[in-house]
N, C-alpha and C positions, 0 to 999 in steps of 0.2 A: 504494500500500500504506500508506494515512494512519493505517490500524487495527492494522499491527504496531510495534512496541514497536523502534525503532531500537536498542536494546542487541541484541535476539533478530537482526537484521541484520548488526551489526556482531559477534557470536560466528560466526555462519556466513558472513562472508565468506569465510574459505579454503574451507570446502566450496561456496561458491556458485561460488567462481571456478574448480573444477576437475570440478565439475561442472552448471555454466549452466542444462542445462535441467531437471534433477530440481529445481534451488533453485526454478525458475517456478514449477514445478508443486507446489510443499509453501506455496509462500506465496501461491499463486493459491485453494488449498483452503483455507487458513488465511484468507483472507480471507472467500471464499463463505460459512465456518462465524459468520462475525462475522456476517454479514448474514443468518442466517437464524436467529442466537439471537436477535437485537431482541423484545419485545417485539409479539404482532398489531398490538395498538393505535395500534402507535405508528408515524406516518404520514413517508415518505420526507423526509432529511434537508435541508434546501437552505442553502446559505450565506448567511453575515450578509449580505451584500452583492454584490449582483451587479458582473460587470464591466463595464468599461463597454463600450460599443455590444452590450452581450449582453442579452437578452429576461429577465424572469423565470420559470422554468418554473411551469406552474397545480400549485397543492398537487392541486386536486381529481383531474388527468389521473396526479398520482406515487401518491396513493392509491388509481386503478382499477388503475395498471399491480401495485402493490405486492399488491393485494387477489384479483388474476388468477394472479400467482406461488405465493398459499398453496393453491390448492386441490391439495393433494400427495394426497389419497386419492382410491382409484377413485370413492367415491360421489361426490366433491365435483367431481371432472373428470366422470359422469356426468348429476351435475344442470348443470353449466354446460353441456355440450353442450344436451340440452334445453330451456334457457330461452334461447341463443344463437344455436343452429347447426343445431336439426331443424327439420322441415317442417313440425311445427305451430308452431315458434316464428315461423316466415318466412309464415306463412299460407296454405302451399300445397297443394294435395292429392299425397299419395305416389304415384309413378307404379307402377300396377297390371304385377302380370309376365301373360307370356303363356302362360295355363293355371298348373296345378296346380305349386307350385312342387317343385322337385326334393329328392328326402330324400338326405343327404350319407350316402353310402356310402364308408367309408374305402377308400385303396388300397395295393397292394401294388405294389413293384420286382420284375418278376419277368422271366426268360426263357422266351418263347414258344416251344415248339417244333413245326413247321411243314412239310408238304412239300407238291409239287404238280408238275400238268403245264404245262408255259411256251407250252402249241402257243394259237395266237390272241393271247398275251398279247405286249407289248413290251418286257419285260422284267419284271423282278422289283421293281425301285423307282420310285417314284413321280415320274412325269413329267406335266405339263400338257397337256393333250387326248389324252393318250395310255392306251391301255388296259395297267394295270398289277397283277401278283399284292399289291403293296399297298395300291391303293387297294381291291380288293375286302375285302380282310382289315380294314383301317379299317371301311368301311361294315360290316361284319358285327361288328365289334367294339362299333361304335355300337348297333344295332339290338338286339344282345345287351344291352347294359347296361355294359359293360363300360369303356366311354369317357363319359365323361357328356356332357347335350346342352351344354354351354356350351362344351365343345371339337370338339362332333362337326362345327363347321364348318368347322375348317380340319383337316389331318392333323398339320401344324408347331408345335402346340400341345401336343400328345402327345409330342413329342420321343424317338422312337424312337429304335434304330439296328436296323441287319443285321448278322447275322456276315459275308455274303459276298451278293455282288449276282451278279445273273445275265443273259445277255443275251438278245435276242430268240427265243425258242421253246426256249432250258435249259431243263430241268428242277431238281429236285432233291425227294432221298425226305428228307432232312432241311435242314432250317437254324432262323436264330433270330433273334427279334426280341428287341428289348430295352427297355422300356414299362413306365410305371406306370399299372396297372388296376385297376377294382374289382372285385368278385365276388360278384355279388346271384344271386340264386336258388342250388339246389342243386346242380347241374352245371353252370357256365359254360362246360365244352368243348364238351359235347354242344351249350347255345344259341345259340356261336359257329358252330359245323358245321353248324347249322340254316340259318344264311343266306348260307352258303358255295354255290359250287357242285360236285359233286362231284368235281371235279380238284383240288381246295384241299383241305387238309384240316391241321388243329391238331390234334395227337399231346399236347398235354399243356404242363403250365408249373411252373418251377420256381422257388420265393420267394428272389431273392437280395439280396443288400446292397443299400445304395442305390447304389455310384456304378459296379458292376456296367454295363459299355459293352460290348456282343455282340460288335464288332470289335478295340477295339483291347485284350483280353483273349482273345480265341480264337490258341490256339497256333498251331495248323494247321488244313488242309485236306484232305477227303477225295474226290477225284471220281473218277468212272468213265465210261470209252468204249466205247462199242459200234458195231461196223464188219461191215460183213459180209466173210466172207474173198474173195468174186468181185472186188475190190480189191484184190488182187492180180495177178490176171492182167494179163500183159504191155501195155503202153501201144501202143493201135492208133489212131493218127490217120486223123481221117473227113476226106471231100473239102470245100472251102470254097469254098462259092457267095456271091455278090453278093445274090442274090434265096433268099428263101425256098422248097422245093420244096415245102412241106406244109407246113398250120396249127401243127402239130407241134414243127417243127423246132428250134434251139435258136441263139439270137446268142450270138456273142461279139465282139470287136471286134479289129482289127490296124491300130493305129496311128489308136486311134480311128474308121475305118472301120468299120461296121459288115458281119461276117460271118457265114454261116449253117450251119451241120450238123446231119446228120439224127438223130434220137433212134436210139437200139438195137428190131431188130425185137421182136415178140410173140417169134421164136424164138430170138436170142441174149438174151434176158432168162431164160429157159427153162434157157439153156446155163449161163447165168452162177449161177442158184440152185442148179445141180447141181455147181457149183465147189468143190475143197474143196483146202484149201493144203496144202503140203508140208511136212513136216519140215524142211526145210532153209529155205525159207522164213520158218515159225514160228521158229524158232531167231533168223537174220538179223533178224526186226520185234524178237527181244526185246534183240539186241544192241545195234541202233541206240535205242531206247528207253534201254538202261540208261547210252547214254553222255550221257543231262539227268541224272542223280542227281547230289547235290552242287550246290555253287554256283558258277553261269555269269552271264554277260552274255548275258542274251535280247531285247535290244532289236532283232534280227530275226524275233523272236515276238510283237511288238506293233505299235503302230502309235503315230505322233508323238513317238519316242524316240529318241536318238542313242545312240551308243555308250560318250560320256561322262557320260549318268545313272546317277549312283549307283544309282538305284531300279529300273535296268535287272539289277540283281546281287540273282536271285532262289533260294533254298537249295532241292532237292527231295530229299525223304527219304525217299521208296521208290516205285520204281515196277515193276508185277506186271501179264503179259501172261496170264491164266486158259487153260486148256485149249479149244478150240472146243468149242460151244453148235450143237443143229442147234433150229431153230425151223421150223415147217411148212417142212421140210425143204434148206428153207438153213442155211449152217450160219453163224456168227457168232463174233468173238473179245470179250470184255471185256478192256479195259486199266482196273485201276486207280492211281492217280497219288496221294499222300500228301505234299504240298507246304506250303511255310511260309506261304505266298501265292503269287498267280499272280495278271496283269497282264491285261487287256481280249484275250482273241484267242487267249494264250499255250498253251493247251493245244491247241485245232484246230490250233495252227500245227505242235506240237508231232509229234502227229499226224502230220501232213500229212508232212513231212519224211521222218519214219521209211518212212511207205506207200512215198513215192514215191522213194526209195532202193532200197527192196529189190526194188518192182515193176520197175526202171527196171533193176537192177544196177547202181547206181551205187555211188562209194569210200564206205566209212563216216566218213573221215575230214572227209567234207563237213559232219557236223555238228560236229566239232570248229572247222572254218574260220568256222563261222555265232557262234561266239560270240566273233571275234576284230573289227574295225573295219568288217571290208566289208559293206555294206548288200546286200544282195538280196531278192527277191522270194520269199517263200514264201507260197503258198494256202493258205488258211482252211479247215479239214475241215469237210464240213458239220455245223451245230448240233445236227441234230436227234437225234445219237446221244450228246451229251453230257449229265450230269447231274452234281448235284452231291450225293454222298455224304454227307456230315453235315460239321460244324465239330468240332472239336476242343479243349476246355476245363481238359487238363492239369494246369496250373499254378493253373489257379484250383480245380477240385476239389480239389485237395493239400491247398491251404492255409486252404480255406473252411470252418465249421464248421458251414455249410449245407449243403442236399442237393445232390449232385453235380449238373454237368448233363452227361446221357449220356441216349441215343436207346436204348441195349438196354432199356430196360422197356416201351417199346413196339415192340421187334423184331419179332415176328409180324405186327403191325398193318401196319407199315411194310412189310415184305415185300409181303404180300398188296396193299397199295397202288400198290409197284413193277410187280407180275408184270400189275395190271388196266392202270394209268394211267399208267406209263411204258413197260416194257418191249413191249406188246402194241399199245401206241402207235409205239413207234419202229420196229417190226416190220410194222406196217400201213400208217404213213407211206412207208417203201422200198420196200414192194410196191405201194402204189398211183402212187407218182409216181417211182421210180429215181432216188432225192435222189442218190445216190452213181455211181449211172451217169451222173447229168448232169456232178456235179463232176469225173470223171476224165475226160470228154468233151472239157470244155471246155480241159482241162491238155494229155492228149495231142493235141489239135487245133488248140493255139495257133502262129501263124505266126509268133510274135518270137520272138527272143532270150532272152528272160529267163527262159524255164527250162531255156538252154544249161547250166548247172553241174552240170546232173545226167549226168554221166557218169562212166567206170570210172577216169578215172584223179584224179579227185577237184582237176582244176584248175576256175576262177571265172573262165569270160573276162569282157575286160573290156567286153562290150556287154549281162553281165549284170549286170554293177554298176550301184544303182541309186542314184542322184545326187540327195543332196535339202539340206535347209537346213543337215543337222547332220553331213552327213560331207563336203560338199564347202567345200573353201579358198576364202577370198575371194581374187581377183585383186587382185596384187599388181604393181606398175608394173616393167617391166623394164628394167634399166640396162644397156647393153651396153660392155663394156671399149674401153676406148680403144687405137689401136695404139699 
């Protein structure tokens, strides 16, 4: 600091000493300001005498460095670029783009909103060789216009998100993505649906903020299960051969052996669509149901979770069992489920439990025991009756002085969507293949143990407890008392 005035030092020692680094920084500007009143002309300063074994610095190399620091105006950083640093300065020809180059269409932050049928797809997000409802929605966002080509080659470039993922062959009549797009022509929903195929379909999109994240902003969760009531009737185990008696038949395994049982005839399938459940029944599925509301430990509703994850303690905030539905003449129950989150599995498991309580007459209290440490085995209700309901944006609609985001302005659409490409689907998928005759086949036909707990007096033998990394104790060396 050879340019400040040691009197100007020596008045602000006590403030430098109390506070160190504002003094840096007021005599580091106070310095900068001395060197950039100099005079242009006038060429970097060097001392009378150099030290010794020290070089002389070239005046010519201090007054390029000096002459490089004035150019403080856009124009003058402009012309130095082009006589330094472009491609006719360097002599080279500009490399040509390939085709007509692209006109910047500004973008918007917005949420997408989306539903569709999951049957052939592997799920809802994007997996590597895998056929997924986003990678077609990318591609068709591309082709629309709506992604530009300089990102249309990766999807991770566009840096989505989902309100809520889905697993192999869910559906759902709403959800949401969360993406900045552009929006070139006069309808971009219509051009997006254009390259969609018709199980996909984009209901619309809503301009939100920028840091607007579809998941970790969505309150809740909306889904619904469809079951037919013939799951009900009582648990009838089939006979288990070694060998297959017909192409037909169905494996399961016992003790990893592999075993076989026959499918249900042409005429107990007959029997079973003309099944309709009881009142007391109905009643029992909605009791067992109502005892998930509230916040439990469902890490026997998922899978790779022990009983000591936090993230196993999930809140559910209303769950409604609908009056039976008869569809070409069977008839059907809806459950819907109003949750804060739910974890990989957790609702079929959820499901599942309830069925096979009431079908079984087993204690209610068995789902109480599922959310306490002991591990067991609960089956998966098949997939193909779930969907997902739409997301839920609460808190963010409240406070946003943007347009809400809510699914009822395209209510009708989404209906009508529902009743072709999901509901008419999961009603044709059951009658062509007995998804649900297979699953309750294979439960009442299994020859272990592990669905010993289903009985009336609500105990868990212990050959159904199921022994894995996070609820069993490590071995521990035993000392035995001395006499």
């Amino acid at each position: 600091m050879s340019d400040i005035p040691r009197e100007a030092w020596n008045e602000n020692a006590n403030f430098s000493r109390h506070h160190p680094r504002l003094a840096v920084l007021f005599f580091s500007l106070v310095e900068m300001g001395s060197y950039f009143s100099r005079p242009e002309t006038m060429p970097a300063e060097e001392p009378e005498t150099a030290r010794t074994g020290e070089k002389r610095k070239s005046t010519a190399n201090n007054a390029s460095s000096s002459a490089s620091k004035r150019n403080k105006t856009t124009k003058q950083r402009r012309d130095h670029f082009r006589k330094n640093q472009s491609w006719e300065s360097r002599g080279d020809n500009r490399p040509e783009r390939d085709g007509p180059k692209e006109a910047r269409i500004p973008k918007k932050k917005v949420a997408l909103l989306i539903g569709f049928n999951g049957t052939g797809y592997q799920g809802m997000q994007l997996n590597p060789n895998a056929k997924s409802i986003e990678d077609d929605v990318f591609k068709a966002l591309c082709k629309a216009g709506a992604i530009s080509k300089d990102n249309s080659d990766d999807p991770k470039k566009v840096q989505w998100m989902r309100a809520a993922r889905t697993d192999k062959g869910v559906h759902a009549a709403g959800n949401v993505l969360s993406l900045k797009m552009s929006m070139p022509g006069d309808d971009i929903i219509r051009d997006i649906n254009s390259h969609l195929p018709d199980q996909i379909r984009v209901w619309g999109y809503v301009p939100t903020k920028r840091s607007f994240h579809a998941k970790t902003q969505c309150d809740s969760r909306v889904y619904e299960y469809l079951l037919p009531t013939y799951a009900f009737m009582p648990p009838s185990p089939r006979e288990l051969c070694d060998t297959p008696q017909s192409e037909n038949d169905l494996k399961i395994f016992q003790n990893d052996v592999e075993k076989y049982i026959a499918r249900s005839t042409p005429e107990e399938l007959r029997a079973k669509d003309g099944y309709r459940i009881s009142e007391q029944q109905l009643a029992q599925f909605r009791e067992a149901l109502s005892k998930f509301v509230g916040t439990h430990n469902f890490h026997n509703y998922t899978i790779g979770r022990g009983a000591k994850d936090r993230s196993c303690n999930r809140y559910i905030m209303d769950l409604k069992v609908e009056d039976p539905i008869y569809i070409n003449g069977a008839e059907w129950l809806s459950v819907k489920l109003h949750g804060q989150s739910f974890m990989l599995h957790q609702i079929r498991k959820m499901i599942s439990m309830a069925l096979l309580i009431v079908r079984s007459e087993s204690a209610m209290s068995l789902i109480d025991k599922s959310f306490e440490e002991t591990r067991i085995n609960i089956p998966k209700a098949p997939a193909v009756g779930l969907l997902l309901e739409r997301p839920v944006y609460s808190a963010y609609n409240k406070h946003t002085e943007r347009d809400p985001i809510d699914f009822d302005a395209y209510k009708d659409t989404i209906e009508e969507f529902k009743q072709t490409w999901i509901y008419k689907k999961i009603f044709e998928e059951e009658r062509e293949n007995g998804i649900f005759d297979v699953f309750l086949a294979s439960v009442d036909s299994n020859p272990g143990p592990e669905f010993s707990y289903l009985n009336a007096e609500g105990v868990i033998p212990e050959d159904a407890i199921v022994h894995t990394k996070h609820n069993t104790p490590k071995k521990e060396e035993v000392v035995e008392d001395e006499d």
